[in-house]
C-alpha positions as CSV (number, residue, x, y, z in Angstrom):
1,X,106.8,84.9,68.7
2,X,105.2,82.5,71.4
3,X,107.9,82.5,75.1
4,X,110.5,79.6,75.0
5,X,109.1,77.0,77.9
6,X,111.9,78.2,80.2
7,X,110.1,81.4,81.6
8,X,111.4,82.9,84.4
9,X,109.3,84.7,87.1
10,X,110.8,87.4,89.5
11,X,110.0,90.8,91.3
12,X,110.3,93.9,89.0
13,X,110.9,97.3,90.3
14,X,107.6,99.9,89.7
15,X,109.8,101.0,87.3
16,X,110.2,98.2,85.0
17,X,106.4,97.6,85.5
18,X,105.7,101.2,84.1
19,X,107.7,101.0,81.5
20,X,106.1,97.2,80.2
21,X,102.6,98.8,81.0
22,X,103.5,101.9,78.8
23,X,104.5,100.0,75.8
24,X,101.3,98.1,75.6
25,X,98.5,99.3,73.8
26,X,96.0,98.5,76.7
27,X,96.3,97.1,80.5
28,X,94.0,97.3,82.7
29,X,94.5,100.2,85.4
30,X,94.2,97.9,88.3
31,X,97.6,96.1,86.7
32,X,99.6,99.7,87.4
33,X,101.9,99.5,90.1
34,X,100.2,102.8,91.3
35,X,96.9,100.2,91.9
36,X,98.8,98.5,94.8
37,X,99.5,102.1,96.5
38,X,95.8,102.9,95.8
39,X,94.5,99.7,97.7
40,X,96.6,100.7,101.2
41,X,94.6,97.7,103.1
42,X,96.6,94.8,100.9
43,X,100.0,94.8,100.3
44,X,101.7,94.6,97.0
45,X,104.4,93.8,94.2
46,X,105.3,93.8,91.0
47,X,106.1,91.1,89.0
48,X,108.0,90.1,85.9
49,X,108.0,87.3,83.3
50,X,111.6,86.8,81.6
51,X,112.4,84.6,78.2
52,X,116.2,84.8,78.7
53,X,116.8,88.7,79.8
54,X,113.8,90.0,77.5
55,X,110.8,91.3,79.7
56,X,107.7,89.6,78.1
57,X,104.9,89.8,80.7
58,X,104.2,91.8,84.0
59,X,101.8,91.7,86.8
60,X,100.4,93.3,89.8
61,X,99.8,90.9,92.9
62,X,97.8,92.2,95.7
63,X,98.4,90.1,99.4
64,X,95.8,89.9,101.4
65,X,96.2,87.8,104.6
66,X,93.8,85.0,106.0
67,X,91.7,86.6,109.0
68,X,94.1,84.8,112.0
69,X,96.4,83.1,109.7
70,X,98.1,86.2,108.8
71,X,101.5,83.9,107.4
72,X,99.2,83.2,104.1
73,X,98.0,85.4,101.9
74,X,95.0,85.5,99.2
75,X,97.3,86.7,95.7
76,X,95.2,88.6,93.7
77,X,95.5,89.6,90.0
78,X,92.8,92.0,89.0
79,X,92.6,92.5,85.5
80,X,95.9,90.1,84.8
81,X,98.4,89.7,84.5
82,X,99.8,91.3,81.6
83,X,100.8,88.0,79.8
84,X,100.4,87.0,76.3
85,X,97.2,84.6,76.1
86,X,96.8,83.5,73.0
87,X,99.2,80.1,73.4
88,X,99.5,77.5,76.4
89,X,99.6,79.3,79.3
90,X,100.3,76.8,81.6
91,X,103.7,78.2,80.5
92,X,102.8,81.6,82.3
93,X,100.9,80.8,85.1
94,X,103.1,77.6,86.5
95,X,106.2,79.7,87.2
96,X,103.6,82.2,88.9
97,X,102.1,79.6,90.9
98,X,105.3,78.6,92.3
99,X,106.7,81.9,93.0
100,X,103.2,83.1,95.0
101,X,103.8,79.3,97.2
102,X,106.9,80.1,98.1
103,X,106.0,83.8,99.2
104,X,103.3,82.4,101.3
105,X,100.2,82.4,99.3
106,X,97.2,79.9,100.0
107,X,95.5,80.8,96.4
108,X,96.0,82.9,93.9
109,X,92.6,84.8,92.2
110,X,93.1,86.5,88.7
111,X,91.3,87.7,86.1
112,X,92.3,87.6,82.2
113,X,91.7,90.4,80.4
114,X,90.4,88.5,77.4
115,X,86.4,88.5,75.7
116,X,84.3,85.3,75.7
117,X,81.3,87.1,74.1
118,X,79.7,90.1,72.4
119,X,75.9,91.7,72.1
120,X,75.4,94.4,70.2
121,X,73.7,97.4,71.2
122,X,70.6,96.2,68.8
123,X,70.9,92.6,70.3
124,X,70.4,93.8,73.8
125,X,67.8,95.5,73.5
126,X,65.9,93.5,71.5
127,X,66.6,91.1,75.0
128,X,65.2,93.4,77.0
129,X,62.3,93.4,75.0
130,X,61.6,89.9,74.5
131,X,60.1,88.9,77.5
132,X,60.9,85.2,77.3
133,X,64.7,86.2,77.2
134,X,65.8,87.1,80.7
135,X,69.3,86.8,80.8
136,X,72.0,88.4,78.3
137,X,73.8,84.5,78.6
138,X,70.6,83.3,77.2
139,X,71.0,84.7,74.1
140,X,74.2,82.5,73.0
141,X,72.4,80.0,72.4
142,X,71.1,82.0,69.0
143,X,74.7,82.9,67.7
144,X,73.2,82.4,63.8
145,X,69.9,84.0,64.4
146,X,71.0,86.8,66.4
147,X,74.7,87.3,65.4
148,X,76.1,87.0,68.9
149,X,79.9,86.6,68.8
150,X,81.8,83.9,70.9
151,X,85.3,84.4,71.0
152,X,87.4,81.5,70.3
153,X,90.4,83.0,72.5
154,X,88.0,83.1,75.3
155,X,86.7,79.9,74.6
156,X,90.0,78.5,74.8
157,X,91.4,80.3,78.1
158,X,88.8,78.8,79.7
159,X,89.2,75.7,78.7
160,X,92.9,76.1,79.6
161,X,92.5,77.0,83.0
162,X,89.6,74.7,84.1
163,X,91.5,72.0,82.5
164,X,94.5,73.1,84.8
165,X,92.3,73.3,88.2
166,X,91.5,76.9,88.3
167,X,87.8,77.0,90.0
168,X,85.6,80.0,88.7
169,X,85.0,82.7,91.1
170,X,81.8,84.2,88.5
171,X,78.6,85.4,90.8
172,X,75.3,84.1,88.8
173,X,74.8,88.0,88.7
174,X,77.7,89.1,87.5
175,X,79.1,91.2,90.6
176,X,80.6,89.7,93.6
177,X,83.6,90.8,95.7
178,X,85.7,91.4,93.2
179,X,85.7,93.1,89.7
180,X,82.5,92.3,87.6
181,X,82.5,90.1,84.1
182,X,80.1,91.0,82.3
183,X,81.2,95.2,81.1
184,X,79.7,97.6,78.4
185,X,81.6,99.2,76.0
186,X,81.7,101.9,73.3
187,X,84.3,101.2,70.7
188,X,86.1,104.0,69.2
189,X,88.8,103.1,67.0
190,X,88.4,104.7,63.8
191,X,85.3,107.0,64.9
192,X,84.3,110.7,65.2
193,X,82.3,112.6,67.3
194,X,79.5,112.2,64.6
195,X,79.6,108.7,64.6
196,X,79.4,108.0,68.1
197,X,76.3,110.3,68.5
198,X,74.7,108.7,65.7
199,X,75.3,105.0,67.7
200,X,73.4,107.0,70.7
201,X,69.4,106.4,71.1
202,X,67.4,109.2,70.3
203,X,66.8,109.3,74.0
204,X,70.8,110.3,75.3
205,X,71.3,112.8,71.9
206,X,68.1,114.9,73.4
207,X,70.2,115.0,76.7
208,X,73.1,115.9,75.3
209,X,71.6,118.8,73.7
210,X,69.5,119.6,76.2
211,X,72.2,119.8,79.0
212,X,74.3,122.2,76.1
213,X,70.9,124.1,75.6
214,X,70.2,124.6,79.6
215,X,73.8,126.1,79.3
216,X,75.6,123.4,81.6
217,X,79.1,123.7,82.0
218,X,81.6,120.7,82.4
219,X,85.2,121.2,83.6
220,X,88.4,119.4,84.1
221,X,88.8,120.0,87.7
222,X,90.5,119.4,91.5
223,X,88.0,120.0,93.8
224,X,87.7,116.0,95.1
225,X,85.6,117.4,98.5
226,X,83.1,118.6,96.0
227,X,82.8,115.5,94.2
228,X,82.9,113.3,96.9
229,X,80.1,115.6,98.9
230,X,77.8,115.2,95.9
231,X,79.2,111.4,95.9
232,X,78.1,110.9,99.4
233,X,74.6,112.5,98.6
234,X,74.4,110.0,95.7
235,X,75.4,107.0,98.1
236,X,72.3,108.3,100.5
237,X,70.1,108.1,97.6
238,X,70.7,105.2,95.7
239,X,71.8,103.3,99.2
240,X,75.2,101.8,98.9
241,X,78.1,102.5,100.9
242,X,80.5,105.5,99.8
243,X,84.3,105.5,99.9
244,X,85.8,107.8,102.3
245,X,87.5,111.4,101.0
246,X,90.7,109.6,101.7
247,X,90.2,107.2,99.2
248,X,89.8,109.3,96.1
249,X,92.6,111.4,97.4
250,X,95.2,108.2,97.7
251,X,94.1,107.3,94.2
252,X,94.6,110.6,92.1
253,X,98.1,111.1,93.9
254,X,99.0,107.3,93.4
255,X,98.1,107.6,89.5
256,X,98.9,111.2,88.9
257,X,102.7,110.3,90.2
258,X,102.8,107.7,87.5
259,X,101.1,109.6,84.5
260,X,99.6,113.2,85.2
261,X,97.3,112.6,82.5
262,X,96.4,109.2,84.2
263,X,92.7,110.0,86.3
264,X,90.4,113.2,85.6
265,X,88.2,114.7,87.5
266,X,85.1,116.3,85.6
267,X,82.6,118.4,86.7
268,X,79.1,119.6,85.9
269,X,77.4,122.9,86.6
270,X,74.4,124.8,86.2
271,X,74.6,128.3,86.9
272,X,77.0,128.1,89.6
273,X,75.4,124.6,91.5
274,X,77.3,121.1,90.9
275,X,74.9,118.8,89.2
276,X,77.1,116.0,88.3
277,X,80.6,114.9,88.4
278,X,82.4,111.7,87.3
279,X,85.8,110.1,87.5
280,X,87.7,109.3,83.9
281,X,90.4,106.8,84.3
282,X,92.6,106.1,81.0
283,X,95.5,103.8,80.1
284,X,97.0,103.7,76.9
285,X,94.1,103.6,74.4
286,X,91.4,102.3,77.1
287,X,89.1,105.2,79.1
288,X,87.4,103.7,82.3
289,X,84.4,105.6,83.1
290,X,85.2,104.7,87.2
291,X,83.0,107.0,89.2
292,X,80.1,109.4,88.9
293,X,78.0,111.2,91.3
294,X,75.0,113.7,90.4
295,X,72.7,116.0,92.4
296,X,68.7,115.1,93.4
297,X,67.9,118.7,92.2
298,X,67.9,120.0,88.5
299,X,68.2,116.1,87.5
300,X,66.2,118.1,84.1
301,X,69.6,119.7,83.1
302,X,71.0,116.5,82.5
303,X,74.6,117.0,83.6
304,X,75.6,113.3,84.0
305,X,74.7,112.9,80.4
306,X,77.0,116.1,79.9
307,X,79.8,114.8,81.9
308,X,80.1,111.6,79.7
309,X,79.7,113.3,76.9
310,X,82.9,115.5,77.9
311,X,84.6,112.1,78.8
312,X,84.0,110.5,75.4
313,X,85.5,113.2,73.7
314,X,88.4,113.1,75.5
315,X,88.8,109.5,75.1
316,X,88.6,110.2,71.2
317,X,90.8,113.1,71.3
318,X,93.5,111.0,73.1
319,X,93.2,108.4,70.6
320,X,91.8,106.0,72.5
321,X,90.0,102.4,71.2
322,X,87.5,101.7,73.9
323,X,85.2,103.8,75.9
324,X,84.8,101.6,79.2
325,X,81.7,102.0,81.4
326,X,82.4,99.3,83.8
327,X,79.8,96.8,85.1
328,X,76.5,95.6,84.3
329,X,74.7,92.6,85.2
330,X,73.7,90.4,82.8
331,X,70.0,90.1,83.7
332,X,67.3,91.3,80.8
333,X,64.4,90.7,83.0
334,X,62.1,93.7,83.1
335,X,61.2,92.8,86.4
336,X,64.6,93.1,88.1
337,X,65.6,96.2,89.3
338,X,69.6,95.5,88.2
339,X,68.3,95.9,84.4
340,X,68.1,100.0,84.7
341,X,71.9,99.3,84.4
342,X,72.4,98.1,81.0
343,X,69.2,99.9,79.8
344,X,71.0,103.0,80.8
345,X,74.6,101.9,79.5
346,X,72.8,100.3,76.2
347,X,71.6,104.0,75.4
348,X,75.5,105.0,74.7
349,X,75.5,102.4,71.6
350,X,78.3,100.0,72.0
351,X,78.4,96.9,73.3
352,X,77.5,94.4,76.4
353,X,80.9,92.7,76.8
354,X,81.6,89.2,79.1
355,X,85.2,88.2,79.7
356,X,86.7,84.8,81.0
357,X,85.9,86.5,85.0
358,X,87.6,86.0,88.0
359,X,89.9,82.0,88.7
360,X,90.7,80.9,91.7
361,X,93.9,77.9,92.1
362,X,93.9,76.8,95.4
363,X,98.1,76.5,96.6
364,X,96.6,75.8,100.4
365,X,93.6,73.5,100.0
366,X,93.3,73.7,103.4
367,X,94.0,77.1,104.1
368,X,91.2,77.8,101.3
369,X,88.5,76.1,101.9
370,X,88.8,77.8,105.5
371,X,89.3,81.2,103.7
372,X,86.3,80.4,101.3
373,X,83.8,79.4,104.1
374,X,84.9,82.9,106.6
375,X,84.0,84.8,103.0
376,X,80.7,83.0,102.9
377,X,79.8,83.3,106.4
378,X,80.5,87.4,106.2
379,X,78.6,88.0,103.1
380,X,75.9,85.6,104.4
């Protein structure tokens, strides 16, 4: 039943936000109230939609102030809100808009969880190797000779919100600041073991077996220094910046308080040494593959392949619909080095996934535009 046009917006308790997000069949783990304790440097609350006393929609809002201008904030929603987007939602996102004005935001950012398009495992990589097709977006332009699906819901929220003055916030790569748009995915809704090893490329099943054969061992455990000093040797070698030990350990207390069965920690071992270890976050009937870490040495035994392997299963033993491994970019240019992503991901089977991304409505035009150009000049 679509919400009357009288909705009501108005700070929820992290209770009532639990107990909407736990009677959905999927949010996103960034819309958990246990997110906002997890990102200490922003502040947070939790917010509810009402259609008379029923509660019909929740969201997470992250603050973040402006650099000297601390009275407005930047009101994030990443991976929301938790709102029903299949009718107009003007009807959802006005009574937001006013409440996050009054509370002092300049702009509020958020990010739908809903699908614009879908490629195929088969359809990417016959991308990758057509050299003439460089770029997954290309390849919508050949929905009836390649099968690629649009998705009219997508379609349509975008339409919605651009039509509304929401300004895109989607990097031409597909990661920026905030949470990527462009994701790959294994589905496992009706599926065994069997059937997602037989969606694997020949390439990952050898490295299943082979990690099984080389007798590595995988565990559910607790020992986050161990992770995060194999994390840290990982950061060195593929140069990006690691998180600090403090960071991990915030986030499995926030989420464990909500849901002990909420983030695992697996890890991979070879005769004693750890050779890989990874980071499974799940909500509902959606597993995040979030982190992963592995060791320069033994790289033969192929324990990362052995970690997800471990994760899948336990994705598909808790029932779960989607296997999530997070970001790609949507490049299919041979030359770029971004494209050992999805060739990597693409090896899993599934799916290369694009959703409507990250909206920006300015509340503070002013404010904004100043905002906007201090982001520029500190990424510049």
């Amino acid at each position: 039943m679509p919400p009357s046009k009288s909705l009501a917006i108005v700070p929820i308790s992290a209770a009532d936000h639990l107990a909407f997000v736990q009677a959905q069949r999927s949010v996103s783990f960034l819309q958990t109230p246990a997110w906002g304790r997890v990102k200490t440097e922003w502040g947070s609350e939790s917010l509810g939609w009402y259609d008379g006393r029923q509660l019909v929609g929740a969201a997470l809002v992250l603050h973040r102030p402006v650099p000297r201008l601390d009275r407005f904030t930047l009101a994030y929603l990443p991976g929301g809100p938790v709102i029903d987007w299949t009718g107009e939602i003007a009807d959802w996102l006005a009574p937001l808009a006013a409440h996050l004005r009054a509370r002092g935001a300049f702009a509020i950012r958020l990010a739908p969880p809903v699908r614009t398009h879908t490629w195929d495992a088969a359809q990417v990589k016959e991308g990758i190797a057509d050299a003439g097709t460089t770029r997954l977006t290309a390849m919508t332009a050949m929905t009836a000779m390649t099968g690629e699906r649009p998705d009219a819901l997508g379609a349509g929220v975008t339409r919605q919100l651009r039509d509304a003055g929401w300004l895109p916030r989607n990097p031409e790569n597909g990661f920026g600041a905030g949470q990527p748009q462009f994701t790959y995915e294994i589905p496992l809704a009706g599926k065994t073991e069997d059937d997602v090893l037989r969606g694997m490329n020949q390439l990952w099943r050898r490295n299943i077996r082979k990690a099984a054969k080389e007798g590595v061992e995988v565990t559910v455990g607790e020992d986050l220094k161990a992770f995060h000093d194999l994390y840290v040797h990982t950061a060195e070698r593929d140069r990006f910046t690691p998180r600090p030990l403090r960071y991990f350990e915030t986030m499995f207390a926030a989420m464990r308080a909500e849901d002990p069965e909420r983030i695992r920690l697996y890890l991979a071992r070879h005769r004693g040494h750890l050779v890989a270890a990874t980071i499974l976050v799940r909500v509902g009937a959606h597993a995040w593959y979030t982190y992963g870490a592995s060791s320069t040495e033994k790289r033969e035994v192929r324990g990362s392949n052995a970690c997800q392997w471990a994760m899948i299963r336990d994705a598909l033993a808790a029932g779960c619909d989607v296997y999530d491994l997070r970001g790609i970019t949507p490049t299919l240019d041979a030359a770029d080095p971004h494209v050992g992503l999805i060739q990597f991901k693409v090896g899993t089977g599934g799916q290369a996934v694009r959703y409507v991304g990250e909206w920006d409505l300015p509340l503070r035009p002013m404010v904004y535009r100043a905002f906007d150009l201090y982001m520029k000049r500190r990424s510049g």
